[in-house]
N, C-alpha and C positions, 0 to 999 in steps of 0.2 A: 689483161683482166678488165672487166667492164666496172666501170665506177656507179659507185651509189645514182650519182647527179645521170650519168646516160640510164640508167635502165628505168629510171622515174621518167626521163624525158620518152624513152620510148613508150613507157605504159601511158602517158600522156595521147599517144601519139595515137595510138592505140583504142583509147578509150575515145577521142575525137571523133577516128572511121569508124566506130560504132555507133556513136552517137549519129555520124549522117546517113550510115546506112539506114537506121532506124528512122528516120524522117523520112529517107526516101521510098522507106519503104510504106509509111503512112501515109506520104502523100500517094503512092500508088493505090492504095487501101481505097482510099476518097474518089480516084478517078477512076473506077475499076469495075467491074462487076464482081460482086461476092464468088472468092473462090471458091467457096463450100458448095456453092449450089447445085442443083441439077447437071449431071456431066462435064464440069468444070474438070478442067487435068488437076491431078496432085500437085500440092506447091513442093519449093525444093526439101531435100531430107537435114529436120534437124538429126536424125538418128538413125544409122542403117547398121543391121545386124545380119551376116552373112555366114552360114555354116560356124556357128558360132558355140565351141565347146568350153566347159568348164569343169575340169577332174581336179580331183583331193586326195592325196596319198597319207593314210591312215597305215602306219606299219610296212605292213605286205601289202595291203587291202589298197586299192582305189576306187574310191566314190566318184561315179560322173550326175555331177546334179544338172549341167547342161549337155545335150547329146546332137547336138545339130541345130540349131533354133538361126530363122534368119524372117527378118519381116524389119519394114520401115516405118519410122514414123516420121510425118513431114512437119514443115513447119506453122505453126499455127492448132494443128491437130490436140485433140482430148480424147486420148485413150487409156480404157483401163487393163493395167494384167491381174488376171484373177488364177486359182488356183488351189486346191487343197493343201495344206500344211506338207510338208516334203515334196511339192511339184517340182521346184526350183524358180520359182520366181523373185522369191528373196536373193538369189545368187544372183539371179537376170539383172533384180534393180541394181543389186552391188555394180555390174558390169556399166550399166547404160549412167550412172553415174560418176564411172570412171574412178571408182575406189579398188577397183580389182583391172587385170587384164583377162582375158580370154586365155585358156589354153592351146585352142587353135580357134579357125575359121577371123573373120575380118570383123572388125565392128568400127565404124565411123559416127564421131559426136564431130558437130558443127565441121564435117566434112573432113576433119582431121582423123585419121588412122591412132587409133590407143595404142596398139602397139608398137608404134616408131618413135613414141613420145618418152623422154626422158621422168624422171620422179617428178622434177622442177616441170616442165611443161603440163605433164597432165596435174601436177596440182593448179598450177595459171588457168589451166581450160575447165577445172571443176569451179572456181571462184570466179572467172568472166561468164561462162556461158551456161552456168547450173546452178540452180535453185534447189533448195533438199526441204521440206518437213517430213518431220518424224510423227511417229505414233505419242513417241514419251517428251516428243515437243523441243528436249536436248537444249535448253536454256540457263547460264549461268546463274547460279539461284543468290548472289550476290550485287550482280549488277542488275541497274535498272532497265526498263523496255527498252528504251530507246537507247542506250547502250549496246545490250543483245542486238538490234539489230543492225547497228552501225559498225556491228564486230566485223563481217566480210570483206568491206570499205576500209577497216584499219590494214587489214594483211596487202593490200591495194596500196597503200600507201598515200592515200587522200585523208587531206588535211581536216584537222579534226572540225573546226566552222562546218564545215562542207559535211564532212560525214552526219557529224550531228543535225541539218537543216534535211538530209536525204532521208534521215531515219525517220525524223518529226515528220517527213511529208508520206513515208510509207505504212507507219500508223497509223496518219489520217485516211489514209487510203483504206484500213481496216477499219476504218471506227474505233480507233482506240488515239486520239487526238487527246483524250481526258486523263488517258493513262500513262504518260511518258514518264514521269518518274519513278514508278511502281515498281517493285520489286516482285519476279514472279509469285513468292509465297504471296502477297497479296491480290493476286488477282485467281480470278474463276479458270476452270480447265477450258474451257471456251475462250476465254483471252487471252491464256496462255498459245493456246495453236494461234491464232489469230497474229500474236508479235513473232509465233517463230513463221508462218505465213510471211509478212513484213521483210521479216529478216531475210527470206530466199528471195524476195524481191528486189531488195533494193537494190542491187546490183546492175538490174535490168537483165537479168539473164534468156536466154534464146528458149531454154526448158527447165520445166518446173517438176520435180520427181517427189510425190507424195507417198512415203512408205505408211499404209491406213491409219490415211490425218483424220479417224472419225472414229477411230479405233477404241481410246479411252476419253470418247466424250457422250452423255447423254441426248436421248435425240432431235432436241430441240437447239445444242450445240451444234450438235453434229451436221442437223442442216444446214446451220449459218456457214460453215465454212464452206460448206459443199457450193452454195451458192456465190461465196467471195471465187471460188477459186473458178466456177465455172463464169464467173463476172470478170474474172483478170482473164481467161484466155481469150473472153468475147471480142474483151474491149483493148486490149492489148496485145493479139495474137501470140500470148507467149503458148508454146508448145507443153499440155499436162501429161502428165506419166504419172498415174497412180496403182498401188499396188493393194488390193483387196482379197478378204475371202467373202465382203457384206455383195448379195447378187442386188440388191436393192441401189447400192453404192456407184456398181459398177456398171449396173443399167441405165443412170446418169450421164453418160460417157456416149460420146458418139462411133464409140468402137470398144471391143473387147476382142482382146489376145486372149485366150485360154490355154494353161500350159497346166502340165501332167507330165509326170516322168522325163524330170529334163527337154519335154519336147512340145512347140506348139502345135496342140490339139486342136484348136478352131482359130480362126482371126474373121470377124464380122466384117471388116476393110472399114471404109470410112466415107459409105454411100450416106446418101442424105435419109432425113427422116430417124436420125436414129438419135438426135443429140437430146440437151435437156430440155424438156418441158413438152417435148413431142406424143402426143396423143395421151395427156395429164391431164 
């Protein structure tokens, strides 16, 4: 049986090669020609979804809210899934977050197969390589910001100094450096997404899954965040997955999937010309 002391030593070990991949990958950034640009090939897949079904047995009855869906998103990428109430893209997000499995068909997060993955592993791969905001923001309404977001880093097993100095610095990374003690009832609905933002951050995770982070904020909020998050994937190629019905939202997005009846209807791909602030 593996002891406390080995499996901190491997998550150690663990978080290391991530850290230098992450350097190697920014020094590649610097010496590189922008991948997004004009005919650039697709960089590797944070996420690939392959004939990828999701039914629900009601009684007698089965519901298929996914019926085939497969499309990839690479890394670095800012794509939105859009969709009318019952398309199935609520189910989608469930999956590409790795809080569900597939009923069949294949789906790969950070190249790893979800369905060969134990309880215990896909929760490891939800907390190293996935970031989540919600619409209702999902913040212990007891603990302070900087708490909330040093929560992911506790189940981590890093030490509390260090959690706490990650969380003050992911914060500040929002503009909310002034806020760390606050308790969510004291802050705005804007500050609130803002520390649960933060909080999918600090991990450093590979992809960032926004289920409509703009959902219940007014729209002077609502653009701040849009802008943080399309400012983290700029400047730090983490890969967005946002889930909307706002077309305004998801026109922001240098791609859009369109899904309807379990199935994607369109996917824009991820040619240039289409990101934020392009012909604004």
């Amino acid at each position: 049986m593996t002891s406390r002391t080995d499996q901190q030593r491997d998550d150690q070990q663990r978080d290391q090669q991530r850290d230098q991949q992450r350097d190697d990958r920014q020094e590649s950034a610097l010496s590189t020609p922008d991948p997004t640009g004009p005919g650039a090939p697709p960089g590797p897949a944070a996420i690939e979804a392959v004939g990828v079904t999701r039914s629900y047995r009601f009684g007698d009855s089965t519901v298929e809210a996914l019926r085939g869906v497969s499309f990839t998103v690479a890394e670095g990428e800012y794509a939105a899934i859009v969709g009318p109430s019952g398309s199935g893209k609520s189910t989608l997000m469930h999956l590409l977050g790795c809080l569900d499995r597939p009923t069949s068909g294949t789906l790969r997060v950070g190249g790893r197969d979800v369905a060969q993955l134990s309880d215990g592993e896909l929760a490891d791969l939800r907390n190293r390589e996935i970031g989540f905001v919600f619409q209702a923001f999902q913040l212990l309404p007891r603990s302070s910001a900087v708490d909330n977001v040093a929560l992911p880093l506790l189940y981590r097993g890093v030490k509390a100094p260090q959690r706490r100095a990650r969380a003050a610095a992911a914060l500040e990374a929002v503009n909310l450096g002034h806020r760390l003690t606050h308790r969510p009832s004291q802050m705005s609905g804007g500050e609130q997404q803002r520390v649960a933002i933060a909080r999918a951050l600090v991990g450093e995770p590979r992809i960032l899954l926004a289920d409509e982070p703009t959902g219940n904020l007014d729209s002077r909020n609502g653009a701040e965040v849009m802008r943080i998050l399309e400012e983290l994937n700029s400047t730090r190629g983490v890969a967005v997955v946002l889930v909307t019905h706002d077309d305004e939202v998801a026109g922001r997005a240098r791609r859009q999937v369109r899904v309807r009846d379990g199935l994607v209807e369109l996917d824009t791909g991820a040619g240039p010309g289409t990101g934020p602030g392009v012909g604004r």
